[in-house]
C-alpha positions as CSV (number, residue, x, y, z in Angstrom):
1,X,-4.2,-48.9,-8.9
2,X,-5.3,-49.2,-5.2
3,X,-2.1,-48.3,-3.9
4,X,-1.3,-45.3,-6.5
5,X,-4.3,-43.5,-5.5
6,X,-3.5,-43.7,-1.7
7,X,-0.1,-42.3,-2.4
8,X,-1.8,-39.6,-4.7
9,X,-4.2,-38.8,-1.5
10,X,-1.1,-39.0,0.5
11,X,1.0,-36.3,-1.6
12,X,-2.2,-34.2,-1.5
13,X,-2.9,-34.0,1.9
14,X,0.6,-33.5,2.6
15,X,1.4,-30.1,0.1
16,X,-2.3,-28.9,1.7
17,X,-0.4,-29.6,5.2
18,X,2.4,-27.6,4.4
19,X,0.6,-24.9,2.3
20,X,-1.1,-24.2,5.8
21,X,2.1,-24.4,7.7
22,X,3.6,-21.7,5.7
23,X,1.1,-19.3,6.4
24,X,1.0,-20.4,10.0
25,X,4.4,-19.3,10.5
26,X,3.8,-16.4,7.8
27,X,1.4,-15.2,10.0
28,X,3.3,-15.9,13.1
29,X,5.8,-13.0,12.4
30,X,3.4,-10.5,12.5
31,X,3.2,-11.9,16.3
32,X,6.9,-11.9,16.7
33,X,8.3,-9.3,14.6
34,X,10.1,-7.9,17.1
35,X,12.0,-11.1,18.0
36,X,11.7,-12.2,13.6
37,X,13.8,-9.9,12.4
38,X,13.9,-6.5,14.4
39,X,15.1,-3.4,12.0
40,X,17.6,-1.0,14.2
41,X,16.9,2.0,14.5
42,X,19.0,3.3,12.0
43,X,17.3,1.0,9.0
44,X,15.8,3.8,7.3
45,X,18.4,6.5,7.4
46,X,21.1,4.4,6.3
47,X,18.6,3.4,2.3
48,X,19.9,7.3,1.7
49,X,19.5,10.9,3.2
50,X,16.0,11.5,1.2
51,X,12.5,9.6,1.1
52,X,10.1,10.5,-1.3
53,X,6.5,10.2,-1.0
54,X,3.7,11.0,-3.5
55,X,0.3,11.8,-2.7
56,X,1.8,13.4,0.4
57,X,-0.3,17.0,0.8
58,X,-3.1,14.7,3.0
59,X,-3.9,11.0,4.0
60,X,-1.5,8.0,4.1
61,X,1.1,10.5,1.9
62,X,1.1,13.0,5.1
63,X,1.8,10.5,7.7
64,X,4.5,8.9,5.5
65,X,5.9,12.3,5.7
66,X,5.7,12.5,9.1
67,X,6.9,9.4,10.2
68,X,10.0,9.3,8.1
69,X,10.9,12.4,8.8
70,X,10.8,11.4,12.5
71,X,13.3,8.4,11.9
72,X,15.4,11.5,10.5
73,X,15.1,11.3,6.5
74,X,14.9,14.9,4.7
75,X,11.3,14.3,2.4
76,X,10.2,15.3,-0.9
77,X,6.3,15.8,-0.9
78,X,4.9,15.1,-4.5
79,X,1.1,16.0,-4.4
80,X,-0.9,18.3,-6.0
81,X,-2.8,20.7,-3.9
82,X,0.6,23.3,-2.9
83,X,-1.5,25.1,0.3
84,X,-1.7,21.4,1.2
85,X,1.8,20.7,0.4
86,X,3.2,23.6,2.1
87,X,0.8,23.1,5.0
88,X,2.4,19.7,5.7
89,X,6.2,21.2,5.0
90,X,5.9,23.6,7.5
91,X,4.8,21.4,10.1
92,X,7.3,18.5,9.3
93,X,10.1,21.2,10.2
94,X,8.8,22.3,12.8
95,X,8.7,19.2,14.4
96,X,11.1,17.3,13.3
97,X,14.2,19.9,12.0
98,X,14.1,17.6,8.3
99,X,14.6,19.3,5.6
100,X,11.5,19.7,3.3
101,X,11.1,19.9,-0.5
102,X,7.8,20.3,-2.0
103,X,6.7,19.1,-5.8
104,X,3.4,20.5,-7.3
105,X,2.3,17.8,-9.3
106,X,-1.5,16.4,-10.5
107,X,-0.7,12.8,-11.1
108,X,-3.6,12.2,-13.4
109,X,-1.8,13.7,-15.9
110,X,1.0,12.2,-18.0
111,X,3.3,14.9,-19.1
112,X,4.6,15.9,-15.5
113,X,7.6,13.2,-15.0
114,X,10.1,14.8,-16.6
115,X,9.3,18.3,-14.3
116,X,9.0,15.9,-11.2
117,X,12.8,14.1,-12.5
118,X,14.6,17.6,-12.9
119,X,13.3,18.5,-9.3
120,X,14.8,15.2,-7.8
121,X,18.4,15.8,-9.7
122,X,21.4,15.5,-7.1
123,X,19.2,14.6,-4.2
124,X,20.4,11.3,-2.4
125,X,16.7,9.4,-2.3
126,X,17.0,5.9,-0.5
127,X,12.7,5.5,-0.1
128,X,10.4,5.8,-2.5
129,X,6.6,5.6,-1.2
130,X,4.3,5.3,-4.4
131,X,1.6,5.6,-2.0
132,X,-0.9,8.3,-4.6
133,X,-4.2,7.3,-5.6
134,X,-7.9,8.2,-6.6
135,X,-11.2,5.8,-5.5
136,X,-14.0,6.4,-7.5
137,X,-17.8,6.3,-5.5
138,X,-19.1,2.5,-3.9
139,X,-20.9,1.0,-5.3
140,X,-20.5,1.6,-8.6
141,X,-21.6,-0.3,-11.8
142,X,-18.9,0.0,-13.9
143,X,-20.9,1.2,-17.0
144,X,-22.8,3.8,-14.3
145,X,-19.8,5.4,-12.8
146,X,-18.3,8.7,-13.4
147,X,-16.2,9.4,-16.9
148,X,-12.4,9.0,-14.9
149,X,-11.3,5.8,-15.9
150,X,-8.2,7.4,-17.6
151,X,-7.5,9.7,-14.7
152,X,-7.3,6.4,-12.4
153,X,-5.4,4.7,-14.8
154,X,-2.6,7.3,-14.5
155,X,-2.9,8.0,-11.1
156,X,-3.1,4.3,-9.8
157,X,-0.8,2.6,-11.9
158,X,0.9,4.8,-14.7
159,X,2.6,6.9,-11.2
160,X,3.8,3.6,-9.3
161,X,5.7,2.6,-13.0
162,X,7.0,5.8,-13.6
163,X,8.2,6.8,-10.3
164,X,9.7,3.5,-9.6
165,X,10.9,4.1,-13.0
166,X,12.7,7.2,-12.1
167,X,14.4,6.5,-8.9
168,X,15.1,2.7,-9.1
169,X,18.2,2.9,-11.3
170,X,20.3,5.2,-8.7
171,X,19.3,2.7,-6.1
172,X,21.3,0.3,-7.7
173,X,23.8,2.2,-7.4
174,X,23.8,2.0,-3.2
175,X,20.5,0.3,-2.0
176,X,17.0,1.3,-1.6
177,X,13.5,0.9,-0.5
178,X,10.1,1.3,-2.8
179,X,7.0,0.9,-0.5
180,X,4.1,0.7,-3.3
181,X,0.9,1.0,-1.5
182,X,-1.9,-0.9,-2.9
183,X,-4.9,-2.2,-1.4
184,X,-6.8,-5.4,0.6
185,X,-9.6,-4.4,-2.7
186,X,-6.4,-5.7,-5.1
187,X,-5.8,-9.2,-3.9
188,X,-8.4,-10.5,-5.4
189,X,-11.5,-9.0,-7.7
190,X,-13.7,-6.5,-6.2
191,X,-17.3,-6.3,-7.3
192,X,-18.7,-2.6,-7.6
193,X,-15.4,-1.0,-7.8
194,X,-14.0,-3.4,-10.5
195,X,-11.9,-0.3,-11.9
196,X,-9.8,0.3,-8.6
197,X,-9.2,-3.2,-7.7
198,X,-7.8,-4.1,-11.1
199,X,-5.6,-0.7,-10.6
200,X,-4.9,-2.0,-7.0
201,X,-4.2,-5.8,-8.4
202,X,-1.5,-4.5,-11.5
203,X,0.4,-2.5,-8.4
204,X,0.2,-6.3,-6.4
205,X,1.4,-7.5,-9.0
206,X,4.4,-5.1,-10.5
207,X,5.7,-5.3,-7.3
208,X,5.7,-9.0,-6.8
209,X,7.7,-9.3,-9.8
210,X,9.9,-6.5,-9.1
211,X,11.2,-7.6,-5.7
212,X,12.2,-10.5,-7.8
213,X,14.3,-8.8,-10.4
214,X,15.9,-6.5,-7.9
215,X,16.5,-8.5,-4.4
216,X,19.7,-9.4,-5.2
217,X,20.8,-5.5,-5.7
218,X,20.1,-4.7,-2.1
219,X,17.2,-3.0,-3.2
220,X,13.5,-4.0,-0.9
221,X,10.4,-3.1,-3.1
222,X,7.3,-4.3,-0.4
223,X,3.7,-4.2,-1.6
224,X,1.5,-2.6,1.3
225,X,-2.1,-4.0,1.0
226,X,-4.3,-2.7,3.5
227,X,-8.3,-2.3,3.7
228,X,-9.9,0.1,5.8
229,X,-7.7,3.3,6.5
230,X,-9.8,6.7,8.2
231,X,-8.6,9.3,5.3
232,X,-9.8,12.3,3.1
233,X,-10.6,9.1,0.3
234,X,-12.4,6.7,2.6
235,X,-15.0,9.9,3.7
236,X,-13.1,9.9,7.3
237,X,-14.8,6.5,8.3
238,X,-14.6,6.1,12.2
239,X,-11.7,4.9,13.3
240,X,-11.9,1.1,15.3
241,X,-10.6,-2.1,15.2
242,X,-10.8,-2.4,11.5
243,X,-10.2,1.1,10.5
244,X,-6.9,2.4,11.5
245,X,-6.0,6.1,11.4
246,X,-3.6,6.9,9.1
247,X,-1.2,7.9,11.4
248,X,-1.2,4.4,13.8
249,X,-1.3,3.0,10.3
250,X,1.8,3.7,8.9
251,X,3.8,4.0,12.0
252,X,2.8,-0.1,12.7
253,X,3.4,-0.6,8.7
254,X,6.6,0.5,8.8
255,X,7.6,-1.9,11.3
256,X,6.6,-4.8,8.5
257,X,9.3,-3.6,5.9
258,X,11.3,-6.6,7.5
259,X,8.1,-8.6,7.1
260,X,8.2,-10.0,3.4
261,X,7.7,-8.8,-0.1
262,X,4.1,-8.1,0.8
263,X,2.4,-7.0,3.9
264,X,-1.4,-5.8,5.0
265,X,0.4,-3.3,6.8
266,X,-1.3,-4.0,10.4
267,X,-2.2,-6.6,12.3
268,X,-6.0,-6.3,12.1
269,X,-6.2,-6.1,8.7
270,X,-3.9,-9.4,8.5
271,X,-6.2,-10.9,10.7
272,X,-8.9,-9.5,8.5
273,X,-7.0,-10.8,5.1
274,X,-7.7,-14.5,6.3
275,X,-10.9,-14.3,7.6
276,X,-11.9,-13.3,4.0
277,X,-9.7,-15.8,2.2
278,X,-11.7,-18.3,4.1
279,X,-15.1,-17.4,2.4
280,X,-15.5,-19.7,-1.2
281,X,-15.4,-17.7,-4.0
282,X,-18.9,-19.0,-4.8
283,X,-20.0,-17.3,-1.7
284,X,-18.2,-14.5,-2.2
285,X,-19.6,-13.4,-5.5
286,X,-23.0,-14.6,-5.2
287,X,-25.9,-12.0,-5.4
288,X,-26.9,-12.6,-1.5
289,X,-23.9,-12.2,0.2
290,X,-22.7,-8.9,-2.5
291,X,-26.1,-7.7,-1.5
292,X,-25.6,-8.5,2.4
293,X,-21.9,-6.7,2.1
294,X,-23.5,-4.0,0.6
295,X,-26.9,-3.3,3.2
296,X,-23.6,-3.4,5.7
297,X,-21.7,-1.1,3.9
298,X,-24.6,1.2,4.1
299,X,-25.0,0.6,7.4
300,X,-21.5,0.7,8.5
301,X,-21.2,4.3,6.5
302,X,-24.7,6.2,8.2
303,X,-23.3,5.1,11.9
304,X,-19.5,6.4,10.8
305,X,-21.3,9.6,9.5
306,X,-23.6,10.4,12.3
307,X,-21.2,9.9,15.2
């Protein structure tokens, strides 16, 4: 019996070693990317002549814009402010010399796919970046919180599944990459904002399995998870070492796609990732340290505010 239960201990202690080796050298490619598994600088161009972003009149959407149309894609900008939208157009050509086309869509509606589909017809589209989404106020009791669960619903899952939906089958046809932009809030539950994580969690999740079903086609679907990101839906928090801009954001994201099926997008917010996974969940959810996160929330909002 003696000798049973030190092989048992034995086994244990050895899957816990090599759980922690895998995310040592996980987390060692975000160190060495460049030497991992460097993309050339013709990666992108050669998924197809057209990337298509959602979401893209301000935010993450705009700089996804920006930055692909630098590394010479044409974009489509799905989005539903069109002053925004054409805003954004105008400078991308201006800049770049990519071609522009512009979708006027409100994504918390359900009945705009087929418009969006017809618009898309005979374009070469190699990238799709389901990056679109809606935060509601923090904290926020569920019960408490404003009547637009439905709208969320729609416009943080329903769009990832539909627009992945749309474009994924002509991918199979050549190759393709589907960034879905989800959240550091989705990998695991997120008092106060219990609505959005679980939004953020399904697009985890979808994509997890997805990657599965379609890595063999050629076809890259990556989860992006990141936390704090200085946009129009974060307020414009102060940029730092946590908070990126959305700009340095998805220009360092970008250079994860080689990365994994999943990614925090950045460095610091890797870094971030397991400095949280660290904390027992015990901990995590107890009353003092939810009420300690939140006097720091405060805190950390009024100083991003004032300066």
């Amino acid at each position: 019996m003696g000798e049973i239960q030190d092989q048992l201990f034995i086994l244990v202690g050895a899957l816990v070693c090599l759980n922690y080796l895998l995310k040592c050298v996980k987390f060692s490619r975000y160190f060495l990317l460049h030497l991992w598994n460097p993309l050339p600088k013709s990666f992108f161009r050669s998924m197809g002549e057209w990337a298509v972003i959602t979401g893209a009149g301000d935010g993450i959407g705009k700089a996804y814009s920006y930055e692909l149309a630098k590394r010479g894609l044409n974009v489509v900008m799905i989005s539903r402010t069109l002053e925004k939208l054409q805003a954004v157009a105008k400078g991308i050509e201006q800049t770049t010399g990519s071609h522009v086309k512009i979708i006027q869509a409100d994504f918390t509606k359900d009945d705009i796919y087929e418009n969006i589909k017809e618009n898309l017809q005979g374009l070469e589209i190699g990238i799709l970046v389901n990056n679109v989404g809606m935060f509601h106020s923090f904290p926020c009791i569920f019960h408490s919180g404003p009547n637009e669960v439905q709208n969320m619903i729609h416009c943080n899952i329903s769009s990832v599944v539909k627009m992945t939906q749309l474009l994924l089958r002509d991918m199979e046809k050549r190759k393709g990459l589907v960034l879905n932009i989800s959240s550091g809030a989705g990998r695991f539950p997120w008092p106060l904002c219990s609505v959005y994580s679980s939004a953020k969690a399904f697009v985890y999740t979808f994509s997890r399995a997805l990657q599965v079903e379609y890595k063999e086609k050629g076809i890259i679907i990556q989860v992006v998870t990141p936390y704090s990101i200085s946009t129009p839906m974060t307020k414009y928090l102060k940029p730092n070492i946590i908070t990126k801009t959305a700009d340095g954001f998805v220009k360092e994201s970008l250079n994860f796609v080689a990365a994994g099926d999943e990614t925090y997008g950045c460095l610091a917010h890797e870094i971030l990732a397991h400095l949280l996974h660290l904390i027992p969940s015990w901990i995590f959810y107890s009353d003092t340290f939810q009420n300690l996160f939140l006097t720091y929330w405060e805190n950390y909002l009024n100083r991003s505010s004032s300066k």
